[in-house]
N, CA, C and O atoms as CSV, one atom per row, in Angstrom:
chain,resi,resn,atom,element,x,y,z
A,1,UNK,N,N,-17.366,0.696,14.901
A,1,UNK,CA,C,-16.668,1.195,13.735
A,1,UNK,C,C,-15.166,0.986,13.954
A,1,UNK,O,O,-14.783,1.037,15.122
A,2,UNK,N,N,-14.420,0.798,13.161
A,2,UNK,CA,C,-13.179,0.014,13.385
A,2,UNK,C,C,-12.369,1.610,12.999
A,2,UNK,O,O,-12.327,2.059,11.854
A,3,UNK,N,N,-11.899,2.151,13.946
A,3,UNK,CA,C,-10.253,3.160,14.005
A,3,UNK,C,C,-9.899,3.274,12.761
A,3,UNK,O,O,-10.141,4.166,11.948
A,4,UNK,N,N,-9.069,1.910,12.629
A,4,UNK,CA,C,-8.218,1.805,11.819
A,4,UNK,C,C,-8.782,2.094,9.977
A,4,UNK,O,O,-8.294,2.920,9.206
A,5,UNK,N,N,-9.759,1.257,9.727
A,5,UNK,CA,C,-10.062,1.710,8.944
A,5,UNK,C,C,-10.616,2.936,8.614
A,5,UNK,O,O,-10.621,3.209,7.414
A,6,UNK,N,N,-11.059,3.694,9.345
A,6,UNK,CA,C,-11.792,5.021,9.301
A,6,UNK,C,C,-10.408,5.426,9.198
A,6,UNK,O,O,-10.425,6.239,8.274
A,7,UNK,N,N,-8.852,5.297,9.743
A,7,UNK,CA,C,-7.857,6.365,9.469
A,7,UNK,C,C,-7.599,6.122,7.830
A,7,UNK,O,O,-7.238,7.042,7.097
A,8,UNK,N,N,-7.829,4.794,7.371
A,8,UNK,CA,C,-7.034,4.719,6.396
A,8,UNK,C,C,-7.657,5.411,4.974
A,8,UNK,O,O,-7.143,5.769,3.914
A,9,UNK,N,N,-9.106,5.408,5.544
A,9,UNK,CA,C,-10.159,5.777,4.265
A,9,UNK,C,C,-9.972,7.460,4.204
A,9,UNK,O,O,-10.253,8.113,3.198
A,10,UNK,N,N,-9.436,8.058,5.486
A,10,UNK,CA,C,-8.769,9.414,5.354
A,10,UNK,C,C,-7.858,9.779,4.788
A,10,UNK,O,O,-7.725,10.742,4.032
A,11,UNK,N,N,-6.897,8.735,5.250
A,11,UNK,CA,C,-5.747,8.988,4.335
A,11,UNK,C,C,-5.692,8.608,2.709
A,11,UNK,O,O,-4.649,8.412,2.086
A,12,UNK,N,N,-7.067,8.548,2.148
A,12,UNK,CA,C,-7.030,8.041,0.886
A,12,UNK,C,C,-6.616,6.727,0.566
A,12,UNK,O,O,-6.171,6.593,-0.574
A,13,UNK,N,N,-6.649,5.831,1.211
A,13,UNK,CA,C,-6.829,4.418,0.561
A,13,UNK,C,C,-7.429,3.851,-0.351
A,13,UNK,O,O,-7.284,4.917,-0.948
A,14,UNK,N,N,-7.954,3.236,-1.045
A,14,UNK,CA,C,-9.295,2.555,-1.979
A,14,UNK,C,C,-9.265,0.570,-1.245
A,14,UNK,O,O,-8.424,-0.329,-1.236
A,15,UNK,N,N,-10.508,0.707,-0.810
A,15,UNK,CA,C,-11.076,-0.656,-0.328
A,15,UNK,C,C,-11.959,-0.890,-1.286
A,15,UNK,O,O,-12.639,-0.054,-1.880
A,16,UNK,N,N,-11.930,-2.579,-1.495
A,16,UNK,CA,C,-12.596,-2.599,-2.680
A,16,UNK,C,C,-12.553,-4.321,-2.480
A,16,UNK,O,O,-11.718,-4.969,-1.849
A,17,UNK,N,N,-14.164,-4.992,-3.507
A,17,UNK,CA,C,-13.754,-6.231,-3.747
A,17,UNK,C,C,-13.084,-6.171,-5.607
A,17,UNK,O,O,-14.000,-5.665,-6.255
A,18,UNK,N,N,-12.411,-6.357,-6.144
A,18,UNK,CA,C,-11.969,-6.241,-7.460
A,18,UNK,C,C,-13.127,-7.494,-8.465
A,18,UNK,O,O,-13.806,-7.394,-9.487
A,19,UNK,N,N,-12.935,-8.215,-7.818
A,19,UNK,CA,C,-13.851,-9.479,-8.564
A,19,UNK,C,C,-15.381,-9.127,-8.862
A,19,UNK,O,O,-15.885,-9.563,-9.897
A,20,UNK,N,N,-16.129,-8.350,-7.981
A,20,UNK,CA,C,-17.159,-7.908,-7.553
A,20,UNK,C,C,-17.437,-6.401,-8.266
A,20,UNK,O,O,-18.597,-5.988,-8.247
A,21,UNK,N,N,-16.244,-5.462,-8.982
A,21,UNK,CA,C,-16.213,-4.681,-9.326
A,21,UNK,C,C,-16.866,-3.432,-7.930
A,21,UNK,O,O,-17.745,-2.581,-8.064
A,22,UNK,N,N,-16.381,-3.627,-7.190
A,22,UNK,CA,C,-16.945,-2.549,-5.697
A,22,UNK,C,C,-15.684,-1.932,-4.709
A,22,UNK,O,O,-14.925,-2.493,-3.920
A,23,UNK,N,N,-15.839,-0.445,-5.154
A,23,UNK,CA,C,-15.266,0.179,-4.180
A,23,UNK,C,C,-15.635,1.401,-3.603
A,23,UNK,O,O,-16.457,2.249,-3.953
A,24,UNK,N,N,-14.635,1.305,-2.360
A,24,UNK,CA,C,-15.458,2.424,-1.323
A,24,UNK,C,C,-13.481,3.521,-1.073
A,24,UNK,O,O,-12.377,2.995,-0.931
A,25,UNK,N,N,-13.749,4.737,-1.109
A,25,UNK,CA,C,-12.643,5.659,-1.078
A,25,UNK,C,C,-13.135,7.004,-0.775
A,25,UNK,O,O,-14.256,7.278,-1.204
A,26,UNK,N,N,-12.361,8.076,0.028
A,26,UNK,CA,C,-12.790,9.550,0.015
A,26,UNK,C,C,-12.211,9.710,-1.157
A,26,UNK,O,O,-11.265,9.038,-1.567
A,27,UNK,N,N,-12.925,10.880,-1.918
A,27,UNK,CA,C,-12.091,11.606,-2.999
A,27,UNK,C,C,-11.517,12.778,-2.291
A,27,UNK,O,O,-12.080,13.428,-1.410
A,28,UNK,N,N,-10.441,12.954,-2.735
A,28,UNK,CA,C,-9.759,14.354,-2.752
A,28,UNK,C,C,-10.121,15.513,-2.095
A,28,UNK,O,O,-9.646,15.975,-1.057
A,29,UNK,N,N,-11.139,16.003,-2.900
A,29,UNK,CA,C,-12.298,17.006,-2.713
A,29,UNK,C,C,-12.796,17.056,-0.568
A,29,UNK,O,O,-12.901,18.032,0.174
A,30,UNK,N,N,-12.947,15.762,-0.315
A,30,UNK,CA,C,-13.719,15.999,0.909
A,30,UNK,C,C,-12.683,15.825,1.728
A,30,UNK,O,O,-13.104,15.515,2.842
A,31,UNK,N,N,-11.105,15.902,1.674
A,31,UNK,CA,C,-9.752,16.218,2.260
A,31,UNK,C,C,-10.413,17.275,3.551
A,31,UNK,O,O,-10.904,18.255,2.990
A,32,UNK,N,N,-10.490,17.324,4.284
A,32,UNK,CA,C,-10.400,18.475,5.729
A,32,UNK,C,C,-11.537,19.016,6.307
A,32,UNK,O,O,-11.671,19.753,7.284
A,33,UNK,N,N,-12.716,18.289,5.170
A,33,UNK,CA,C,-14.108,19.113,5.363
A,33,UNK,C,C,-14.464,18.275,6.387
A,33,UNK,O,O,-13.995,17.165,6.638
A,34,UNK,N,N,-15.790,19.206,7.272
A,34,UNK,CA,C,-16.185,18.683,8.891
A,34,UNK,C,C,-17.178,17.179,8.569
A,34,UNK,O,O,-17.286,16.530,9.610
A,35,UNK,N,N,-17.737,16.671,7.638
A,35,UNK,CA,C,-18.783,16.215,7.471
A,35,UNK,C,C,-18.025,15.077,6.170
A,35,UNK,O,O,-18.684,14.785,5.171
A,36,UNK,N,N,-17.205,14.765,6.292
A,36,UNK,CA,C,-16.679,13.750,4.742
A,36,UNK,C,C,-17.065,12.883,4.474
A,36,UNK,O,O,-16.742,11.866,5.089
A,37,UNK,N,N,-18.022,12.838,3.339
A,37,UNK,CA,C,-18.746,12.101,2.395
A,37,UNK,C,C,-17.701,11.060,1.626
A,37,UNK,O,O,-16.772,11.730,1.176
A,38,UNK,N,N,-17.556,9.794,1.356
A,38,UNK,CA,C,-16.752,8.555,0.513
A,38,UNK,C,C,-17.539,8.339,-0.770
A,38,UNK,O,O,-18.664,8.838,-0.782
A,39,UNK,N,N,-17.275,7.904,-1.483
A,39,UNK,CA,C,-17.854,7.608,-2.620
A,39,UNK,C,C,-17.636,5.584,-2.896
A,39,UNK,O,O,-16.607,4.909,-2.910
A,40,UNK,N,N,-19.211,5.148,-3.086
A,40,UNK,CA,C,-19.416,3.944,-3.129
A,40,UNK,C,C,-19.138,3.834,-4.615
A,40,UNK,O,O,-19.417,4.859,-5.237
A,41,UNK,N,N,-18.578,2.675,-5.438
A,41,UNK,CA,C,-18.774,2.844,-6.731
A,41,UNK,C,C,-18.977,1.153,-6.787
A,41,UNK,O,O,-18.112,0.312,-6.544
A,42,UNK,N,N,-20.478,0.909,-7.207
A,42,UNK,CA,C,-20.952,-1.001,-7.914
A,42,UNK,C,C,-20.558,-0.733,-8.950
A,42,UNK,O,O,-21.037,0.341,-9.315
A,43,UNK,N,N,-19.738,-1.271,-9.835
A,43,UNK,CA,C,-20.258,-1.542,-11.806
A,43,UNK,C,C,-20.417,-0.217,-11.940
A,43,UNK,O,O,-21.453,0.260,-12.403
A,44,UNK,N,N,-19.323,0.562,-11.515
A,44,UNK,CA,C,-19.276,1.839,-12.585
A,44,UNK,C,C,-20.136,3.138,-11.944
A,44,UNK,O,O,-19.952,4.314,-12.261
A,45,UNK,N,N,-21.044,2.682,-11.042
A,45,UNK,CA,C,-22.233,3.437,-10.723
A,45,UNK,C,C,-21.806,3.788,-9.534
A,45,UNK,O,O,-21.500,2.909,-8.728
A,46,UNK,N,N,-21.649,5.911,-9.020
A,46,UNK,CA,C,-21.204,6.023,-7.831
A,46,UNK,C,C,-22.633,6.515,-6.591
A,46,UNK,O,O,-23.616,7.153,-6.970
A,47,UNK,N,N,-22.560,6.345,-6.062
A,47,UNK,CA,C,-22.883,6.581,-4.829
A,47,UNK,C,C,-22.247,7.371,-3.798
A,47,UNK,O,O,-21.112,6.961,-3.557
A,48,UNK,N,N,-22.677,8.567,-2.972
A,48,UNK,CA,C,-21.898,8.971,-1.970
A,48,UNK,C,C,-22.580,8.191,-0.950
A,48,UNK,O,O,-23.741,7.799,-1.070
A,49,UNK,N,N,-21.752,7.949,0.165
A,49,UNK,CA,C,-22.103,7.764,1.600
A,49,UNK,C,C,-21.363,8.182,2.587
A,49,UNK,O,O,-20.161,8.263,2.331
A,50,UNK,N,N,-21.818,8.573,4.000
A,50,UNK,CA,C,-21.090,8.851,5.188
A,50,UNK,C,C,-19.686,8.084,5.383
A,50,UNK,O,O,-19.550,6.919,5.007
A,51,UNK,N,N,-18.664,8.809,5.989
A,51,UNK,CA,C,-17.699,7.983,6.371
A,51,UNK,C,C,-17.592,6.623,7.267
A,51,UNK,O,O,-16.757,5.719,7.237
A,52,UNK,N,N,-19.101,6.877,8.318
A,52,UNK,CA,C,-19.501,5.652,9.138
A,52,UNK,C,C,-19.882,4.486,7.818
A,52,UNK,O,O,-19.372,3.457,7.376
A,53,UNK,N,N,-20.988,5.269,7.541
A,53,UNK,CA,C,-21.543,3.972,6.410
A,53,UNK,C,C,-20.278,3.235,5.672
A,53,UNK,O,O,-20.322,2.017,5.495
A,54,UNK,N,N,-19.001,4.109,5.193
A,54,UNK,CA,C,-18.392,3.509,4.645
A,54,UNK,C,C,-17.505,3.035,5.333
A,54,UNK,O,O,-16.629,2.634,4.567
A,55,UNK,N,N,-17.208,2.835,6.476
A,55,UNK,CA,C,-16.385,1.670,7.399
A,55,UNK,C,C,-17.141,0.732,7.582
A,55,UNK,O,O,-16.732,-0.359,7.979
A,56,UNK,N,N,-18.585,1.027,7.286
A,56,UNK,CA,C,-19.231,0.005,7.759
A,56,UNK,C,C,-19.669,-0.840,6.897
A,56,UNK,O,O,-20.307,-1.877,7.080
A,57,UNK,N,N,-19.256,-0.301,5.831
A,57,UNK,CA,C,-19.051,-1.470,4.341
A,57,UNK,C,C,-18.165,-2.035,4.277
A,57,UNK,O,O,-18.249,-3.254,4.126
A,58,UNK,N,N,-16.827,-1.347,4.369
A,58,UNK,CA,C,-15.616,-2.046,4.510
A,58,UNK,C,C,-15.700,-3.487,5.129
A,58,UNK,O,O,-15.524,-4.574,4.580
A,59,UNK,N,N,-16.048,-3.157,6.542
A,59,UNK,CA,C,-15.748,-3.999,7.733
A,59,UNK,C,C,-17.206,-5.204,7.407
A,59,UNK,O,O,-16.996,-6.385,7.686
A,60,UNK,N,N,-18.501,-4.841,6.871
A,60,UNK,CA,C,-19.569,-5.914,6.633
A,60,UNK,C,C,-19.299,-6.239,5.359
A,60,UNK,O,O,-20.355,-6.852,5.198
A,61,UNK,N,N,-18.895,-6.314,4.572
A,61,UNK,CA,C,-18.168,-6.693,2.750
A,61,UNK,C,C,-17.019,-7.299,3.320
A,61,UNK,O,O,-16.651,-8.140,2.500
A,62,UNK,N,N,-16.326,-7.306,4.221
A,62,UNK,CA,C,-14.864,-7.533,4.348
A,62,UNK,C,C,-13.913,-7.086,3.068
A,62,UNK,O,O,-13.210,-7.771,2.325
A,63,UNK,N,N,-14.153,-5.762,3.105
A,63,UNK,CA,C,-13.583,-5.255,1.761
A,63,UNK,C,C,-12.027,-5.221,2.083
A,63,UNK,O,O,-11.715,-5.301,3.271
A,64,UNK,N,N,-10.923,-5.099,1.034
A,64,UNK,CA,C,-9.766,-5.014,1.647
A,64,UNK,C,C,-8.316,-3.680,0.506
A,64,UNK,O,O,-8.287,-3.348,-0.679
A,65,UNK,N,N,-7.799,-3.491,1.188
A,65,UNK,CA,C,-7.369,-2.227,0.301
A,65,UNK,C,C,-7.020,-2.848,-1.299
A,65,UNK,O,O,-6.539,-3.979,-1.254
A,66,UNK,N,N,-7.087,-2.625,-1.843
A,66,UNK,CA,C,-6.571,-2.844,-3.241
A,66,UNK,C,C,-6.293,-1.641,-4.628
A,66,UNK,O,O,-6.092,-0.429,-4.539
A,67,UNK,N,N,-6.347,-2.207,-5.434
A,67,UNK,CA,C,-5.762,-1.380,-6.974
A,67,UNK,C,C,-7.036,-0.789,-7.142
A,67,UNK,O,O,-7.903,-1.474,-6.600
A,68,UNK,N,N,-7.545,0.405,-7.786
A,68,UNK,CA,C,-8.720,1.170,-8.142
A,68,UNK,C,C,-8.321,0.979,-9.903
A,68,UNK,O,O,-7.234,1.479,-10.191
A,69,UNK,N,N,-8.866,0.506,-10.743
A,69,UNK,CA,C,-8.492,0.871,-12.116
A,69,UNK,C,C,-8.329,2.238,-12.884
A,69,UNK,O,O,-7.769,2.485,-13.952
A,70,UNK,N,N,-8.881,2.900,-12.152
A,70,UNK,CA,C,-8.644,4.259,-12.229
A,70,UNK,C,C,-7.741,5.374,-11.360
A,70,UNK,O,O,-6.995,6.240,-11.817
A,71,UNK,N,N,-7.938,5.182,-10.467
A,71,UNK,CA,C,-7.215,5.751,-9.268
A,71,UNK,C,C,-5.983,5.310,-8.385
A,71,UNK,O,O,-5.321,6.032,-7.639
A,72,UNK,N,N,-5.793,3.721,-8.680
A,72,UNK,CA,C,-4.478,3.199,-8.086
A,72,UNK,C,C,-4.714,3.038,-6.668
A,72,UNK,O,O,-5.876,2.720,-6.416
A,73,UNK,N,N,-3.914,3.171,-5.623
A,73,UNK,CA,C,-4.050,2.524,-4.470
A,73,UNK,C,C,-4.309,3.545,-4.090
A,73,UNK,O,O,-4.654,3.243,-2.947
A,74,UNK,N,N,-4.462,4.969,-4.176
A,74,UNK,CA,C,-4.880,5.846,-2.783
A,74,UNK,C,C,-5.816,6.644,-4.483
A,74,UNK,O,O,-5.841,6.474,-5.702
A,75,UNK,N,N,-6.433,7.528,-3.401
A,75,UNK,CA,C,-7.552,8.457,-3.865
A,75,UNK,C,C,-7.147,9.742,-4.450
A,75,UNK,O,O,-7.695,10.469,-5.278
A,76,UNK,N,N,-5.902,9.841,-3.720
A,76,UNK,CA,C,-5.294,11.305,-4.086
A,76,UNK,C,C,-4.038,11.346,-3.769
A,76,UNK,O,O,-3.384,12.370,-3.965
């Protein structure tokens, strides 16, 4: 699992392919809690997953930080 990205998905980043319509971000909400759940979103459709799972999308997607159309570059 790559550090770096696990810090950045804390600090509210949004990784994402834009072309692909796919992104992976913590919301707000799971800020400090022991167990923080990310939210996957395909085409509109969300998904929660583990913070592992979601580095581990990042890093197997080669996802990379970008614009959220909704949310902008960070989560919160």
């Amino acid at each position: 699992m790559s550090k770096i990205n696990k810090e950045k998905l804390l600090a509210g980043y949004v990784f994402g392919d834009i072309d692909n319509e796919e992104y992976v971000y913590l919301p707000g909400s799971e800020i400090g809690s022991e167990h923080p759940m990310c939210i996957l979103e395909k085409k509109g459709a969300r998904e929660d997953v583990s913070i592992e799972e979601a580095v581990d999308l990042v890093n197997r997607l080669a996802l990379r930080a970008v614009k959220h159309p909704l949310l902008g570059f960070k989560s919160f």
